[in-house]
N, C-alpha and C positions, 0 to 999 in steps of 0.2 A: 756793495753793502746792501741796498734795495734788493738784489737778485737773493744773499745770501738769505737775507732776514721774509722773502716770500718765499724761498724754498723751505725754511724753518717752520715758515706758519703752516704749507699745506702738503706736506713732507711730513715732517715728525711727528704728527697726531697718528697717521697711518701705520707708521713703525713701531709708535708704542703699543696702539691695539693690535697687530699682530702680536708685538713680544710678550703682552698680558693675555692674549688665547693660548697660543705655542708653548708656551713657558711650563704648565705640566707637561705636555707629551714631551718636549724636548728633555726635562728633568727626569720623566720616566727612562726614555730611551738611550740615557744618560749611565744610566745603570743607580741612579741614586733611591728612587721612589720603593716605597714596601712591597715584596710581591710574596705571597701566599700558595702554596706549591702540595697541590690538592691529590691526590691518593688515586688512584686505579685512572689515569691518563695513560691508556692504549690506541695503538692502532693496528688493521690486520688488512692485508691483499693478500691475494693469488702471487705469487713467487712464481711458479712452474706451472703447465700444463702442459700438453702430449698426450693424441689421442693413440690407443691400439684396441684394433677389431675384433682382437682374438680374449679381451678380457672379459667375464660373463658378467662383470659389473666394475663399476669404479672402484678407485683404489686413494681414498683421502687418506693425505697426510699433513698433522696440524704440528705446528713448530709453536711454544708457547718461551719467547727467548730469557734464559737463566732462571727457569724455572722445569726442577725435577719431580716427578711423582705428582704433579698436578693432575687430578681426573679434569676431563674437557668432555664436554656433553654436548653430542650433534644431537637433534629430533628433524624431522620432517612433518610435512604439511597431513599427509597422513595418518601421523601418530607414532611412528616410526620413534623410539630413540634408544641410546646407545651411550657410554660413556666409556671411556681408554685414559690414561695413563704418559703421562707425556715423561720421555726419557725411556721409554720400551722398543722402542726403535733407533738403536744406536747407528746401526751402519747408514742411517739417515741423518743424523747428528743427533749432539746429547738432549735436545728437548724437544723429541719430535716421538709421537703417537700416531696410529696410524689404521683407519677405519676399512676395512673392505668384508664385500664386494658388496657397495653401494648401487642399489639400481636408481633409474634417471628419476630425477626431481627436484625441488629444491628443497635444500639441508641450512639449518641454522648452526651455528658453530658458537657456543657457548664454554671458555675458558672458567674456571670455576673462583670467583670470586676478583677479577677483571672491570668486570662491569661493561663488558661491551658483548654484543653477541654481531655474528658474520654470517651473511648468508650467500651463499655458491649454489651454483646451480651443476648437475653433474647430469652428462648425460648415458652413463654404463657404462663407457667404452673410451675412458679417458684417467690418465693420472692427472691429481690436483693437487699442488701445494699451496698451504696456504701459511705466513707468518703472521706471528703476532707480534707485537715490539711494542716495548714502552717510550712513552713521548714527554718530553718536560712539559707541566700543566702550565698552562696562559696563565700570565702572573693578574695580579687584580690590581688593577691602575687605582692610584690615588684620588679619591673623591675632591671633585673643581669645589671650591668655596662659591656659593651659590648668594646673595642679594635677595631681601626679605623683599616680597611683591610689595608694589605700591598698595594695593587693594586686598581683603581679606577674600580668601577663593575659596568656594562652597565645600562645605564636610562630603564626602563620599565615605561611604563604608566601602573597604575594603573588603573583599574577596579570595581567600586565601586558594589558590588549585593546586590540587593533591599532585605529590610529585610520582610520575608516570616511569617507573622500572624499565629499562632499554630488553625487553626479552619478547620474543615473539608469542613464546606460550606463556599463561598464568602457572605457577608450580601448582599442581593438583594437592587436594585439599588430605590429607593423612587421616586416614582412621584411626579414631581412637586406643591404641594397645592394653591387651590387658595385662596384668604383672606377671612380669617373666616366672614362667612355671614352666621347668624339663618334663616327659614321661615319658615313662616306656612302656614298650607292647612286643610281645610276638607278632612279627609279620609272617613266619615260614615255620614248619614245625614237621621233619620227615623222619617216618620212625620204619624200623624192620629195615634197614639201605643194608644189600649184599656187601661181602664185603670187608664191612666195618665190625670193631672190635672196640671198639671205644665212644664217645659219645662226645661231639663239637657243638662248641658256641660261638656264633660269628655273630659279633656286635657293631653297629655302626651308630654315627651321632650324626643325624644329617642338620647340615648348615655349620658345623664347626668345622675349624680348619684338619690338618694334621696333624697329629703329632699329641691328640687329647689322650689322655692317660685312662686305662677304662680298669677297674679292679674286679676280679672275681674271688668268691672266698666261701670257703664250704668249712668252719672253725674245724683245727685250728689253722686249715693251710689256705694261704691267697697267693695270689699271682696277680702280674699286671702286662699289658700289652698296651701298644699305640697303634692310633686310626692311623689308616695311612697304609699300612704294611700286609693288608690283605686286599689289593685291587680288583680282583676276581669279583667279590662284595659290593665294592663300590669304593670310590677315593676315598671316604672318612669308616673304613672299616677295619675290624683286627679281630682274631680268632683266638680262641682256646680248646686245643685238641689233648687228645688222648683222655679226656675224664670218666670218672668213676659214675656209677648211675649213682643219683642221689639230688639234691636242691639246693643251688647254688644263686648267690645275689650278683648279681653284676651291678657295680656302680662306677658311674662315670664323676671322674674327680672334679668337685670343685661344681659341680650342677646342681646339689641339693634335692637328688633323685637318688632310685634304685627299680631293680626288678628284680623278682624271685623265680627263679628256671628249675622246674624237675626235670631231669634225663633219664633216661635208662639208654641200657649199650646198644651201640647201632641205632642213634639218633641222632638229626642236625638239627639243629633250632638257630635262627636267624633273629636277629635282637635288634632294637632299633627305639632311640629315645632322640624323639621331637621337642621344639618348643612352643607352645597353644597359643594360638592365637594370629590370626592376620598376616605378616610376612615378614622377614629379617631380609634386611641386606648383608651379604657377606660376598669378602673377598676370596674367588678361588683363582686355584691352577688348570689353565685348560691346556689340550696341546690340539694341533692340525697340523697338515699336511699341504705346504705355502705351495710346494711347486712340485711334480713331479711327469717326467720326461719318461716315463716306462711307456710301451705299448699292450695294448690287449692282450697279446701271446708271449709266452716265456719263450727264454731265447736260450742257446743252447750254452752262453757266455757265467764270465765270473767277473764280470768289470763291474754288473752295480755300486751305485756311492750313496751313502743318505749323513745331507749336513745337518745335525739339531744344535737347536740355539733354545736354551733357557734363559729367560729374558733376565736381564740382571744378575744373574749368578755368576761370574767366572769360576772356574777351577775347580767345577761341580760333578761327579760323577754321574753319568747317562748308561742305563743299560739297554743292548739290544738282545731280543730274542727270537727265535724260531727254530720249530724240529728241534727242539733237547739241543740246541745250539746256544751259546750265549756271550755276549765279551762285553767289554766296557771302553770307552772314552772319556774324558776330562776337556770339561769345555774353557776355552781360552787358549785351546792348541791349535786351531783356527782361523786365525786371525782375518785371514782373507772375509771370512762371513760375516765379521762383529769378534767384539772381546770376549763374550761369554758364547761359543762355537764351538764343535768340535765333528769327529765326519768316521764314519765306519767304511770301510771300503772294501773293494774284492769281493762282494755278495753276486750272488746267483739268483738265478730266479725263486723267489718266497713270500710270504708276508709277513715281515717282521712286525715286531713290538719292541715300542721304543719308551722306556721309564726311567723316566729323570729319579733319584734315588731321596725317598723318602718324602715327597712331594704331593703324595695319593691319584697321579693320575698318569694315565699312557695315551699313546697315541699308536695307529697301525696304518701302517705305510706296505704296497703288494709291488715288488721289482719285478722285472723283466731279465735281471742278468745283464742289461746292459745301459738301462737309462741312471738318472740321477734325479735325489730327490731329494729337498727342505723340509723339514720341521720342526718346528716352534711352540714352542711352550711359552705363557706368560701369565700375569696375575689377571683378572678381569673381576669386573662386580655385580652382582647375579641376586639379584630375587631366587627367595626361597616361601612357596606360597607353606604355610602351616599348616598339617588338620588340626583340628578340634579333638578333644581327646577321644575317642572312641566309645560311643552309650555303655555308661556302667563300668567302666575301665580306672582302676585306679593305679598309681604307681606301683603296688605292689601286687597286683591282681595279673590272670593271666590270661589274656582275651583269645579265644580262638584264632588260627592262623586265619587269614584269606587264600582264595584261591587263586594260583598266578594268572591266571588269565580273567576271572569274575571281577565284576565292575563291584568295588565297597559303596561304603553308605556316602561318603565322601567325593572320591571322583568317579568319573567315566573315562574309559579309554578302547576307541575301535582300531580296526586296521579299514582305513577306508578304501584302500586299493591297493593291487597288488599284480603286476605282471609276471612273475616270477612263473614258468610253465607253460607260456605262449613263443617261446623259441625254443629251436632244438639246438642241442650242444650244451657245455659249463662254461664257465667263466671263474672270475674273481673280481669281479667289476657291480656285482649289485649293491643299489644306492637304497636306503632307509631314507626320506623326510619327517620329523617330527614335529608336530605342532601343538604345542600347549594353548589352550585358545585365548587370549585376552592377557597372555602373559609374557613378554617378552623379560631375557632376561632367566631364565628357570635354567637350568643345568640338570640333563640328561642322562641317564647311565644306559647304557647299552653293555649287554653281558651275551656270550655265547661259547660256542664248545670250545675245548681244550682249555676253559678259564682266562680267557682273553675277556677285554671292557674296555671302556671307553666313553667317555663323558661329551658333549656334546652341549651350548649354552643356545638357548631361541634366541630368535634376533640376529644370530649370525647369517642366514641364508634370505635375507630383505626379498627374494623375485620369487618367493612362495610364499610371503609373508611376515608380516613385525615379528610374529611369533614363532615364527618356524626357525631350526635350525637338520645337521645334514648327517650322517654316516656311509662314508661312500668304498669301495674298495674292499667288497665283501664276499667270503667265500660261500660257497652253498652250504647252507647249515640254516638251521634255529638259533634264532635269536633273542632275547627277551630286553623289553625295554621299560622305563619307568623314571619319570620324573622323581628327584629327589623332595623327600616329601608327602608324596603321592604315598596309598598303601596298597595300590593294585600293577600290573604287571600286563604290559601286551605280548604275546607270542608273534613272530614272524615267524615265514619259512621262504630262504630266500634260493633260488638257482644258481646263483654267481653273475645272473644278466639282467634277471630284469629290477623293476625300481616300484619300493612300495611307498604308502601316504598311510604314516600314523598320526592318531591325534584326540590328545588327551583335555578332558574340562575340569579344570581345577575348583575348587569348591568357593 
């Protein structure tokens, strides 16, 4: 009884202050206590890596898990940055987006509204996965009931610390915009063209999508056409041929504009209505050329294959062209490459043209007759820098054309270099680099003979620069290039071998 009752005395005091410390966590862990279950609780690793030699830059790929059409924004320590689309890379799974050709450094990886940002280090020559996954948030334990001090303890003012945003860069600060206002101007205006019997208006809307409805109407007869459907122009253009001489309004639906065009026969005039002020972000269509297995020399073969994928679209019609040659495919017949694929085969040596149908943009791929080749089409988001309306230019006014190759009031644009003429022999291999300066992001048209084009966005080719983007696979011919936007025009002249550096300064 003595042993029982001094185990009691110096025994159970012990027990009970454990049970009165323990006693919330044990009831938290219990599962009984409140827990509060907080909003954008992610995590994100490296999943996969694999270095290969032969890639001219890395090749990120971000997985954002059960989350489609998320834009995700990498930047770099540089300035470098870039934004994709997660669910555009299916044959990598349904939420995966996918950045290349990253050159080495370190990249920040920002999902767009997550709350967390990742940083990987890439060094060119390497694939990188990377997930993201959501985590159940730490619940918030139960507050201990706390015992009023013996003694009254001194007032301190509190200090409130501002809460500190998890992102490597501050968002740069937005210029003020001023009220959306459309106009239009003559950019082109060719009169006396051999030839013609009738008088064309090719209109484009740069920074809107496809498919904008543009009217023209000379009382009491109008007509309508959609951007998109004259690519030769540019992806957001549409024409009206055979007209009478005489002065015609072209209005684009739903902008709150117009322009006034005199013709006479055996004229072209080029039309083009801006929106003033600063820059618009819009979503376009671009396409490239992912992989392609041709050699330098046409081969004497008909085995070429070219796979195109429109990113999200299944069962979409793709047309290919070359030499008054042309057929169609329907993507989703492909399975092997992604759900929305489809594959042209049996080609010979050429360089096709590849248009996804109704979309406003192409893509041009040069075969050998016996390699194979990828490309891809997808949606991307693109600065579009604006001019200023033009001194004196009103909506309905008609301001002298510019000269395609003369620098306007607005930008400048040089060919800063150019080897094209220092090898003997042709090819189909000269490379264009474009750089808009300070503007990544900007969407490119590149136009040249036989009415072939091709759009091209800065920011794609990072190991010339933020700003630069590429047109490679070119035959010897004149080319003319211009940022959309822009109201001036550089001329190339390329051999098929060598590689020029253009580069245009936005206003």
């Amino acid at each position: 009884m003595i042993r029982a009752k001094e185990f009691a005395r110096r025994v159970w005091p012990i027990i009970l202050g454990f049970a009165i410390l323990a006693g919330p966590m044990l009831w938290s862990l219990a599962g009984q206590g409140p827990a509060a279950q907080a909003e954008g609780c992610w995590q994100a690793e490296i999943t996969a890596q694999w270095p290969n030699l032969d890639l001219e830059g890395s090749v990120l790929r971000v997985s954002v898990l059960g989350k489609v059409g998320l834009p995700v924004t990498i930047r770099s320590l540089g300035g470098y940055e870039a934004v994709g689309f997660t669910g555009t890379k299916p044959e990598y799974g349904p939420f995966v987006a996918e950045f290349a050709a990253m050159s080495r450094g370190t990249y920040f990886i920002e999902p767009q509204g997550l709350g967390i940002v990742f940083e990987v280090w890439l060094d060119g020559k390497n694939y990188t996965r990377v997930d993201f996954t959501p985590l159940p948030c730490a619940p918030t334990p139960s507050p201990l009931p706390t015992t009023a001090p013996s003694a009254p303890r001194p007032q301190v003012t509190a200090t409130r610390r501002p809460v500190v945003t998890p992102t490597p860069f501050p968002p740069p600060a937005r210029p003020s915009q001023p009220a959306a206002q459309w106009r239009g101007r003559v950019v082109q205006h060719l009169k006396d063209l051999e030839g013609r019997y009738y008088a064309t208006i090719a209109v484009r809307v740069i920074g809107r999508p496809a498919g904008q409805e543009i009217e023209i109407r000379s009382d009491p007869w109008s007509e309508v056409c959609k951007t998109g459907t004259k690519p030769e122009h540019g992806p957001d253009a549409c024409e009206f041929g055979a007209l009478r001489a005489g002065t015609y309004r072209i209005t684009p639906k739903g902008l709150d504009t117009y322009l006034d065009v005199t013709v006479d026969l055996q004229h072209f005039v080029l039309v083009e209505f801006y929106f003033t002020g600063g820059s618009q972000v819009q979503t376009r269509w671009v396409g490239s050329v992912v992989e392609n297995t041709s050699g330098d020399q046409p081969t004497g073969h008909h085995n070429s294959a070219i796979a195109v994928v429109v990113a999200g679209k299944p069962w979409y019609q793709v047309e290919i062209r070359a030499n008054n040659w042309s057929s169609t495919c329907t993507t989703g017949t492909k399975p092997e490459y992604g759900p929305d694929a489809c594959e042209f085969g049996g080609l010979q040596a050429a360089t096709y043209t590849i248009t996804p149908k109704d979309l406003g943009v192409s893509a041009q791929v040069t075969m050998d007759g016996w390699g194979w080749a990828k490309v891809r089409f997808e949606q991307v988001t693109v600065n579009i820098p604006r001019p200023t309306s033009p001194p004196g230019a009103q909506p309905t006014a008609l301001p002298p054309a510019p000269s395609p190759t003369a620098a306007g009031p607005l930008w400048q644009g040089q060919v800063v270099s150019n080897t094209s003429g220092e090898q003997e022999g042709a090819g189909v291999w000269s490379v264009i680099v474009v750089r808009v300066l300070h503007w990544p992001g900007v969407p490119v048209d590149i136009t040249g003979g036989g009415g072939w084009s091709a759009t091209c966005v800065t920011g794609t080719k990072p190991e010339y620069g933020p700003d630069a983007c590429e047109f490679g696979g070119l035959w010897p011919g004149i080319y003319y290039l211009q940022p959309q936007g822009a109201d001036i025009q550089v001329e190339v002249e390329m051999d098929g071998l060598g590689i020029a550096f253009v580069e245009f300064s936005a206003p």
